[in-house]
C-alpha positions as CSV (number, residue, x, y, z in Angstrom):
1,X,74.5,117.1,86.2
2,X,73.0,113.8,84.7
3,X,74.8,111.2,84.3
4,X,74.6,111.6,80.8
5,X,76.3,114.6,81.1
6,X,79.3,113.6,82.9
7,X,79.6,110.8,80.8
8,X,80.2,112.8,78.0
9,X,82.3,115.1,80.1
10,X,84.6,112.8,80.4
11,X,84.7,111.4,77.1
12,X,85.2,114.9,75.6
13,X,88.1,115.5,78.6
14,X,89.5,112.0,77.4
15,X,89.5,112.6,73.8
16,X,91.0,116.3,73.9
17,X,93.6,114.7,76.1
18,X,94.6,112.1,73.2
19,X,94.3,114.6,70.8
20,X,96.9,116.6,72.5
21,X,98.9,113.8,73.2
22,X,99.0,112.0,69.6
23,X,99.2,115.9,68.2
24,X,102.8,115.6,69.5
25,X,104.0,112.0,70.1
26,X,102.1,110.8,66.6
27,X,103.8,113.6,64.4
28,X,106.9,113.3,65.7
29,X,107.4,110.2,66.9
30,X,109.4,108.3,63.7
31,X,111.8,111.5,64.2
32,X,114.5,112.1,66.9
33,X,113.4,114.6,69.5
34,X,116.1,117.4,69.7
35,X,118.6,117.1,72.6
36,X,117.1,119.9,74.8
37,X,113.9,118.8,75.0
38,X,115.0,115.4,76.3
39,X,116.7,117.1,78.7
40,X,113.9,118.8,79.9
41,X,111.8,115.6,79.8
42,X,113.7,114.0,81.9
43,X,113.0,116.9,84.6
44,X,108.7,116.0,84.4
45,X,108.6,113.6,86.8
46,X,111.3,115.7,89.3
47,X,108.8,118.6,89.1
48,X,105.2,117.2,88.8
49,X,105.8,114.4,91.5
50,X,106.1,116.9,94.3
51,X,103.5,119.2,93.0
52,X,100.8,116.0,93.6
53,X,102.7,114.4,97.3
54,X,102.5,117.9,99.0
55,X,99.2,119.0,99.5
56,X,98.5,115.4,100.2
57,X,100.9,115.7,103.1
58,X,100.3,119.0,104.2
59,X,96.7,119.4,104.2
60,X,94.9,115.7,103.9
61,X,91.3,115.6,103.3
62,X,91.7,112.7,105.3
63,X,91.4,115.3,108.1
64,X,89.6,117.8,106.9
65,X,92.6,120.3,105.7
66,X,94.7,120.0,109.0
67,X,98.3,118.9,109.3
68,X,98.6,115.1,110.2
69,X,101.8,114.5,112.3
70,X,101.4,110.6,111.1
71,X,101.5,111.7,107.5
72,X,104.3,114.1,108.0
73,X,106.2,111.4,109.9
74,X,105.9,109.0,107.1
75,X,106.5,111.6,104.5
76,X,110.1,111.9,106.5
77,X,111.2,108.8,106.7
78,X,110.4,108.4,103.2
79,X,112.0,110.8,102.0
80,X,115.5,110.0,104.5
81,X,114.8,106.6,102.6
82,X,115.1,108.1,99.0
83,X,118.1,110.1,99.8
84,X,120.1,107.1,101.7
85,X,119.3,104.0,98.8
86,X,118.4,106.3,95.8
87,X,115.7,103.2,95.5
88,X,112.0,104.5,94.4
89,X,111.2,101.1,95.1
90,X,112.2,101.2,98.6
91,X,111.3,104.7,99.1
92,X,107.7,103.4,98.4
93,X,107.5,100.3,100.6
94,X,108.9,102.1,103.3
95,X,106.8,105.1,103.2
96,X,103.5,102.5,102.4
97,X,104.4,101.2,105.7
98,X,106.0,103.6,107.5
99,X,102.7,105.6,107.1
100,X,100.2,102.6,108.1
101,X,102.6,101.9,111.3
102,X,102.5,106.0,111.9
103,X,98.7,105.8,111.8
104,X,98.6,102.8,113.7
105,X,100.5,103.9,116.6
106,X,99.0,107.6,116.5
107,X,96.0,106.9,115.0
């Protein structure tokens, strides 16, 4: 591909994506959304979020598809983190560092 092509690509990928995006927020969005399908917004992040972490985790490209025990480690204690303050924000600096010290120390 030129880069031409993947410039227009991506422009075609970015407009299709507004388009489906303004198709429901713009119409809708002076009116209340009904009460189920806040409820089931509320579930995106919940189901998406783990979907993205775990094949990070379980098979880095970082090393080349194999399990990293440093990664695994850190994914632990973040997670132990989460459960005990119910804090994203310290979930994140703690796993952030919990995985730099893990791939310090293991390497």
């Amino acid at each position: 591909m030129t880069d031409l092509q993947v410039w227009i690509v991506i422009l075609a990928l970015g407009a299709g994506t507004y388009a489906c995006r303004f198709s429901f927020l713009g119409l809708i969005g002076s009116g209340r959304m009904p009460p189920f399908a806040m409820k089931l917004l509320r579930y995106t992040a919940v189901g998406i979020f783990p979907g993205i972490v775990a094949p990070l985790i379980l098979s880095p490209a970082a090393t080349d598809g194999d399990f990293d025990p440093a990664r695994g480690i850190a994914a632990l204690v973040t997670l132990a983190v989460a459960l005990a303050t119910r804090s994203l924000l310290a979930a994140m600096v703690t796993g952030a560092a919990s995985l730099y010290l893990m791939l310090w120390l293991i390497g």
